[in-house]
N, C-alpha and C positions, 0 to 999 in steps of 0.2 A: 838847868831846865828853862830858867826866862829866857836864855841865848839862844836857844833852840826856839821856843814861842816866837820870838822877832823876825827867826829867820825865816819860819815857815810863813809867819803874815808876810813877812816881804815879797816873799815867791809868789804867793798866793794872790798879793796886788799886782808883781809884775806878769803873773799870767792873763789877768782878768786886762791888765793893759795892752795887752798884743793882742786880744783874744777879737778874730775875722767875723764878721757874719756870714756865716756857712749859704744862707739862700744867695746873697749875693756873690762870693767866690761860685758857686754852682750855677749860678747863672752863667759866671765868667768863662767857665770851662765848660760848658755848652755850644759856646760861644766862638769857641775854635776850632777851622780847620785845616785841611792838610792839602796844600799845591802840591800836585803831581804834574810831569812833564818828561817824555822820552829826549833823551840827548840826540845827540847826531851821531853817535858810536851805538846807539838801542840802548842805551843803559837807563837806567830808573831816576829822575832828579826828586829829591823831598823837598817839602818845605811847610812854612803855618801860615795863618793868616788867620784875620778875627772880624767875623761879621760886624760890622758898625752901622747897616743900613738896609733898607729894601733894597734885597738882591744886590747889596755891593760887601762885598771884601777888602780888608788891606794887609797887604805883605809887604815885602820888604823885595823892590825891585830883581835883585839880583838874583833872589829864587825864580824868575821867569827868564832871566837872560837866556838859559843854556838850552829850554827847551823852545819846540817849534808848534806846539798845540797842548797847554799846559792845561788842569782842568780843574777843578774844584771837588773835593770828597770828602764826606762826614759817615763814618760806620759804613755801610754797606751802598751809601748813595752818592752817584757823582753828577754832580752840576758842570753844564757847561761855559766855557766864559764869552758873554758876548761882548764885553769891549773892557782896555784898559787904559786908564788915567795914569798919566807917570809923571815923579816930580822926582827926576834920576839925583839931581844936587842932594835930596833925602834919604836917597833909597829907598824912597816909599810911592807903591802903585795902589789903586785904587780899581778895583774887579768890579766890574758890573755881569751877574750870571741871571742864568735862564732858568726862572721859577726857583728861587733858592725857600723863601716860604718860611724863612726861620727869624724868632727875636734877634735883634740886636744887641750888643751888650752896652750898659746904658755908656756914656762917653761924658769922663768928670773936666774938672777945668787943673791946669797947673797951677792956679792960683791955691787951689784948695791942700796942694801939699804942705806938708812939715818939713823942714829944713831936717834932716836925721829919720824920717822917716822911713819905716823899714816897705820894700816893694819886695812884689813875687812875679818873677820872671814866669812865663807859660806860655806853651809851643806842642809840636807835636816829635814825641819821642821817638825816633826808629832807630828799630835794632836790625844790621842788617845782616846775615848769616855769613860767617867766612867762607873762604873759597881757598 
């Protein structure tokens, strides 16, 4: 019965030590949207990107390669893009859109990480229906 007590306090500290601030993750995933873009074949390109700023976005360049008028969508609303910043060596672009109106999600320093630190990947999921 005490190897059982131990075990469950141990769990019980290692939960409370992972344990997220949900308004912050929430914030986080607010925070994300979805690059759409028509190919040159009509077909559908996806992609994510994560408000960091008044009316700017950053994605990862290569989700705008393919398409020729890529646009910005969160639920039912789409933003247009009026200009892009690109740093190709990174693969990462920088959107500036039209009336976008939304928080940013706040932007921490790499200095602040933990060497072992556990991170959550987040993006936008699509399911796309076979054919």
């Amino acid at each position: 019965m005490g190897n059982l007590l131990k075990v469950l306090v141990l769990c019980t500290i290692s939960l409370n030590a992972v344990a997220y601030d949900q308004a912050k993750l929430m914030h986080a995933w607010v925070s994300i949207v979805m690059i759409r873009g028509y190919t040159e074949t009509g077909t559908l390109a996806y992609g994510s990107g994560v408000i960091v700023g008044e009316n700017q976005v950053v994605t990862n360049c290569h989700v705008l390669r393919r398409t020729k008028q890529p646009w910005v969508s969160q639920g039912d609303t789409s933003y247009s893009i009026e200009s892009v910043q690109a740093n190709r060596w990174q693969d990462l672009c920088l959107l500036t859109l039209f009336q976008l109106n939304k928080k940013p999600v706040p932007i921490g320093s790499s200095k602040d990480l933990i060497k072992g630190q556990e991170l959550r990947p987040w993006g936008i999921q699509v399911v796309l229906p076979h054919h």
